[in-house]
ZAMARGU-4260 file (C-alpha; in steps of 0.2 Angstrom, whole numbers, plus 5000, padded with zeros to 4 digits):
<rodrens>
0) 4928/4982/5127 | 4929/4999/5122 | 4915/5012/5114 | 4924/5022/5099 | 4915/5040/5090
5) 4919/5039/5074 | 4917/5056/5061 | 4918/5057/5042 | 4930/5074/5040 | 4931/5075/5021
10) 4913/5078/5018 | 4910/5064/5005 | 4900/5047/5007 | 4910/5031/5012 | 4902/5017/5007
15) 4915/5005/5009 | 4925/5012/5024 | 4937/5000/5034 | 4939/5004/5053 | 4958/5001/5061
20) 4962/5002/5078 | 4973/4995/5090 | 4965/4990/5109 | 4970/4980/5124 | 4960/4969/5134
25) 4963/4954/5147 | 4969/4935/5138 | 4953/4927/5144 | 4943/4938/5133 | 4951/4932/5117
30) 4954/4914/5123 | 4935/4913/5125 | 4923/4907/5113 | 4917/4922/5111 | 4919/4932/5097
35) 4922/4950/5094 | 4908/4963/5086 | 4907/4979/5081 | 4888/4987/5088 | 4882/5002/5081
40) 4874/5011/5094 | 4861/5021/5083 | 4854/5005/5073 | 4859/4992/5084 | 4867/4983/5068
45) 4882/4970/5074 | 4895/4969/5061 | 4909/4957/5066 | 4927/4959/5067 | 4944/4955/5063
50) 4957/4952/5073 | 4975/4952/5067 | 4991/4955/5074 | 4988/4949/5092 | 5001/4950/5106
55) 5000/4942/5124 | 5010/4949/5140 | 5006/4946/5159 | 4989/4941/5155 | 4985/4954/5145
60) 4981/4954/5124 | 4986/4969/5112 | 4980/4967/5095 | 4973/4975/5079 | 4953/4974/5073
65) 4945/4980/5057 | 4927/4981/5052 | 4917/4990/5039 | 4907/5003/5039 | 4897/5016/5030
70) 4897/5032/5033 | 4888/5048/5026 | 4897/5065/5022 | 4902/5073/5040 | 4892/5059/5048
75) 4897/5055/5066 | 4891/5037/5074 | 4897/5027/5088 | 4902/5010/5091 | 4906/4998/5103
80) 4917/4986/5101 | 4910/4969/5112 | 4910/4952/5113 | 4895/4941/5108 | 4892/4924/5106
85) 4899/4913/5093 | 4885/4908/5077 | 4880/4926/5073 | 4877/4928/5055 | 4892/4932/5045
90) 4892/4940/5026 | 4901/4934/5012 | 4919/4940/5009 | 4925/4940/4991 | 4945/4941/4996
95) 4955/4926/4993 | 4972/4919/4998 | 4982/4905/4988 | 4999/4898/4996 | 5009/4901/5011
100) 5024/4911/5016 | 5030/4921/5001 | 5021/4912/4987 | 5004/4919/4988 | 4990/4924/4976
105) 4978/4937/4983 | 4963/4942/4974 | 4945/4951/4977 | 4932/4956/4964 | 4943/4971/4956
110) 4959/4964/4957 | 4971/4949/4959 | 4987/4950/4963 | 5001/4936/4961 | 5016/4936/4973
115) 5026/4919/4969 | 5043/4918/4965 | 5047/4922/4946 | 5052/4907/4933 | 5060/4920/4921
120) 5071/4933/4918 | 5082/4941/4934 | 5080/4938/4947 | 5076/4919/4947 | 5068/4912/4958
125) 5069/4927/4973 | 5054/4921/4984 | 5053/4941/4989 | 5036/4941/4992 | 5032/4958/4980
130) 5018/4958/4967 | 5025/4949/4950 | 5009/4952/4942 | 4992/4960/4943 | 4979/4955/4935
135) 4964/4971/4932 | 4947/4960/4934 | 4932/4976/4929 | 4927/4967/4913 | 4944/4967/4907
140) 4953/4954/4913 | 4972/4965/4908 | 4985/4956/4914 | 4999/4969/4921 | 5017/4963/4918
145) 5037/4966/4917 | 5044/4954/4907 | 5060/4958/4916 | 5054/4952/4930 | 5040/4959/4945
150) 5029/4973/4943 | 5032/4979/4961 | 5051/4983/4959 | 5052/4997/4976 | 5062/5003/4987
155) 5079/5000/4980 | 5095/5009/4982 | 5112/5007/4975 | 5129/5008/4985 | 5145/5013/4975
160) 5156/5000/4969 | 5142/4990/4964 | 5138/4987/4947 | 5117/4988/4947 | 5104/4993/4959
165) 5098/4981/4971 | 5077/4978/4976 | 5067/4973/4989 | 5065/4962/4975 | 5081/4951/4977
170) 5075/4946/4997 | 5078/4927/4998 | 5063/4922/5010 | 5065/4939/5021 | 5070/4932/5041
175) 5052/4942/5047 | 5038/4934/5034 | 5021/4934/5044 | 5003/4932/5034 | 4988/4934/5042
180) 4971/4933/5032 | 4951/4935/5038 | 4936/4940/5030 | 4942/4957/5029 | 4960/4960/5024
185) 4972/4950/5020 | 4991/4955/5026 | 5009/4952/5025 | 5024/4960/5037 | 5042/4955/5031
190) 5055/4964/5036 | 5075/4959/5033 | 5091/4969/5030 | 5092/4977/5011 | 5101/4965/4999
195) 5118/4968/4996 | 5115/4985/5010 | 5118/4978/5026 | 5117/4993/5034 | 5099/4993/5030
200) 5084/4987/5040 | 5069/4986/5027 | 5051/4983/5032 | 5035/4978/5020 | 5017/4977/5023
205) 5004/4975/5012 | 4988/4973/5015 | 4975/4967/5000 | 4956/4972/5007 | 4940/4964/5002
210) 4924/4972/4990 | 4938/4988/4985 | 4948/4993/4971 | 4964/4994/4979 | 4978/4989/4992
215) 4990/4995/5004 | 5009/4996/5005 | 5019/5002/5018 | 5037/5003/5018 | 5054/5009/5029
220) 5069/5010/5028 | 5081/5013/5044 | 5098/5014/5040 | 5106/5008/5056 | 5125/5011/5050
225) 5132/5025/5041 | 5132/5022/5021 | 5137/5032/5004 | 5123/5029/4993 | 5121/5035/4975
230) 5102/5031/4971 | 5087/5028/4984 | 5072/5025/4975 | 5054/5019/4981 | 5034/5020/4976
235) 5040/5010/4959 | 5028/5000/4946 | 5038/4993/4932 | 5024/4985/4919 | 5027/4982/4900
240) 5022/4992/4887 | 5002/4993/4888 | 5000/5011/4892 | 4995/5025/4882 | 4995/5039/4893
245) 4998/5046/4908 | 4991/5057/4920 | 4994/5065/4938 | 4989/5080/4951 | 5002/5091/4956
250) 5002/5097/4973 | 4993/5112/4971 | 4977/5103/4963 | 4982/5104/4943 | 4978/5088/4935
255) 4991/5086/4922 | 4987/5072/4906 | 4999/5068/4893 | 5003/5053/4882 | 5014/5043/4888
260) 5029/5045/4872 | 5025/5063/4871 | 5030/5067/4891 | 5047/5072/4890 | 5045/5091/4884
265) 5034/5090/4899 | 5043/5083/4911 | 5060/5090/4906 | 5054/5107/4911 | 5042/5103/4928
270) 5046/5088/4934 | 5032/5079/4944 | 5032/5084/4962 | 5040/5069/4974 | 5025/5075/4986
275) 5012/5074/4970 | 4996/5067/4976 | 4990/5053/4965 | 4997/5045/4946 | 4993/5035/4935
280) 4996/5027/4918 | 4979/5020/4907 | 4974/5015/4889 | 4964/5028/4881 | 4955/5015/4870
285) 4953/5003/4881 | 4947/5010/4898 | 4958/5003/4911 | 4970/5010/4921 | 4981/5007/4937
290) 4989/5022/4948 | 4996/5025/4964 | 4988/5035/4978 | 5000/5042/4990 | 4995/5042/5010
295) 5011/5044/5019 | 5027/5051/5014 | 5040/5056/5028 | 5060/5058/5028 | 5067/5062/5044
300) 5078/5054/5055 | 5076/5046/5071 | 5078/5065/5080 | 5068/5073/5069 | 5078/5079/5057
305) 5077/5078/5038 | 5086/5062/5033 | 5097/5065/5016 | 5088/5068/5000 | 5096/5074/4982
310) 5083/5081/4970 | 5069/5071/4974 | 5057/5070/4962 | 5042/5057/4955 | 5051/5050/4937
315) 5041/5043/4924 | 5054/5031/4914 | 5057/5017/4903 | 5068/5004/4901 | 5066/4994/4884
320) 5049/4991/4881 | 5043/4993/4898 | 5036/5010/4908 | 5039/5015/4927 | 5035/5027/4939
325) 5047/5028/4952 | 5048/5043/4966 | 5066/5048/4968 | 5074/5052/4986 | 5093/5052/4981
330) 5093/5056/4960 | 5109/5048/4955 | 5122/5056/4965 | 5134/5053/4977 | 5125/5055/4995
335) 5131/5052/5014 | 5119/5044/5020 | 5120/5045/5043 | 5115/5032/5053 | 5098/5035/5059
340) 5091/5040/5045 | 5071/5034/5039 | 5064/5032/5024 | 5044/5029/5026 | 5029/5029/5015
345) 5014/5022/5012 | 5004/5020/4996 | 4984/5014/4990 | 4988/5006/4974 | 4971/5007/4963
350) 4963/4999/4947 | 4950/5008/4939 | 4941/5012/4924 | 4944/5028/4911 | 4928/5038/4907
355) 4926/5050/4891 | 4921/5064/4902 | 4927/5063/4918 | 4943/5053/4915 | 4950/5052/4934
360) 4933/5054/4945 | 4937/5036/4952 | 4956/5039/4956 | 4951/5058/4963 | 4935/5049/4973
365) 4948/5038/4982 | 4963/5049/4986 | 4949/5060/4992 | 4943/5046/5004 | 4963/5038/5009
370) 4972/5054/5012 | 4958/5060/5022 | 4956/5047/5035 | 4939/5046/5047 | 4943/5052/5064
375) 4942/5038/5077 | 4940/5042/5097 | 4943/5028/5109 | 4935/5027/5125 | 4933/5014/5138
380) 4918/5006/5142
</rodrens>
């Protein structure tokens, strides 16, 4: 179906590396009882695929695949992407899924996440689809929590004339809801206009993947009618009070550490970056940690243009007992807001462990690996 050269740019080893692609092929092939492989040219290995997100028009298909892969530091290997047989032999996965439409429990060996509906506190009852709680496996079994309500609180924005901020979080069972699971990946698309921001078109895609310590989340927003806006917000975990310190890198490559109740002196007088490259908040004593990995950040309009910001910044607050990071795109000030204006990111969101010596080797490993991204060259067959 397709041969694809495939090269490491980052100069470290990737052992667990997922390959994304898009291709296009006649109907007939996917509606055989055939299924599709991955074959690695140099060792003749055949790892089988995942199909998601298929589309049909005038007998022809359009759909995603994912496999894994390893991949040594500036290595280069080819692929082809082929059809074989059914009854090969298949690995193990250890992704699960629980539930259907928005009340879902997703898990792998590092991590399991719980998207159902709350039973408590405000919201009640939204079946939003966003991560309510996550619980770190690694031997700790931490169970991350807002007692307020979910844990994944972003984006959110606040019009005037209303009294609080509004969430991806208040979706009543978003019009767009599609989950598609395999061995591989499990992932959800929603996409529905922004509670109480009509003139709002927001999109959501997770996608939880098998034998790694972290997941995906992609969002938009596309504001498809003018709007005054005082506060824009996205990239936001709220968790209670578990945390004892926090750490990030600055653009420039500084890693900066601080205890969480001690940030402020800090913080007051260099703000952390909006573009900062990964955050996180851990327990010294206990080891575990979860941060946030950022891949994509983009605010321009549908020409181009930068779409409205005001003193965008990455905020670490608090609210009662609990702790949030948030990154800021319009900071609590009135903002005219034009149609066409986007909103996109994208985020890994990662458990790990804290070391004595080399406290963020995990987190700095990963955002080395995500925000460097394996160059993939399609050719046909």
């Amino acid at each position: 179906m397709a041969r694809l050269v495939i090269t490491e740019p980052a100069g470290v080893q990737r052992e667990s590396e997922y390959i994304e692609l898009t291709l296009q092929c006649a109907d007939s092939l996917l509606d055989s009882t055939d299924e599709i492989f991955a074959f690695d040219e140099a060792s003749d290995l055949i790892i089988p695929c995942q199909l998601f997100d298929v589309r049909s028009s005038q007998g022809k298909a359009a759909f995603s695949v994912v496999f894994p892969t390893l991949l040594r530091a500036d290595e280069t290997r080819a692929f082809q992407i082929r059809t074989f047989p059914v009854g090969l032999k298949k690995g193990n996965s250890d992704l699960t899924l629980e539930g259907e439409g928005t009340e879902l429990r997703v898990g792998n060996s590092f991590y399991s996440a719980d998207l159902t509906r709350s039973d408590h506190a405000d919201p009640k009852g939204h079946p939003s689809g966003q991560i309510r709680e996550l619980l770190i496996k690694l031997g700790f079994d931490q169970l991350l929590t807002n007692a307020e309500d979910r844990v994944h609180w972003a984006p959110n924005f606040k019009r005037p004339g209303l009294e609080y901020y509004t969430t991806i979080a208040h979706w009543q069972n978003p019009k767009v809801n599609q989950v598609e699971s395999g061995p591989y990946v499990v992932r959800t698309v929603r996409q529905d206009w922004a509670p109480d921001h009509p003139e709002i078109l927001l999109t959501a895609v997770y996608k939880f993947y098998a034998s790694v310590p972290y997941f995906r989340f992609y969002s938009s927003m596309e504001m498809k009618a003018d709007i005054w806006l005082e506060l824009l917000r996205n990239d936001e975990m709220t968790m209670d009070s578990m945390f004892t310190h926090l750490a990030f890198q600055r653009p420039d490559g500084e890693v900066v550490e601080v205890e969480i109740e001690k940030r402020h002196a800090l913080l007051k007088t260099h703000p952390i970056e909006d573009d900062a490259s990964w955050l996180c908040f851990y327990h010294r004593g206990k080891g575990f940690a979860f941060g946030t990995i950022r891949l994509k950040y983009e605010n321009t309009n549908e020409f181009g243009s930068p779409s409205p910001t005001y003193q965008p910044h990455t905020q670490i607050g608090q609210w009662l007992d609990r702790r949030y990071w948030n990154r800021r795109l319009i900071h609590d000030h009135l903002t005219f807001v034009p149609k066409g204006s986007r909103y996109v990111e994208e985020n890994a969101y990662l458990v790990f462990r804290i070391g004595n010596d080399h406290r963020f080797e995990d987190i700095q490993k990963w955002a080395k690996v995500l925000r460097n991204p394996v160059r993939v060259s399609v050719m046909p067959m």
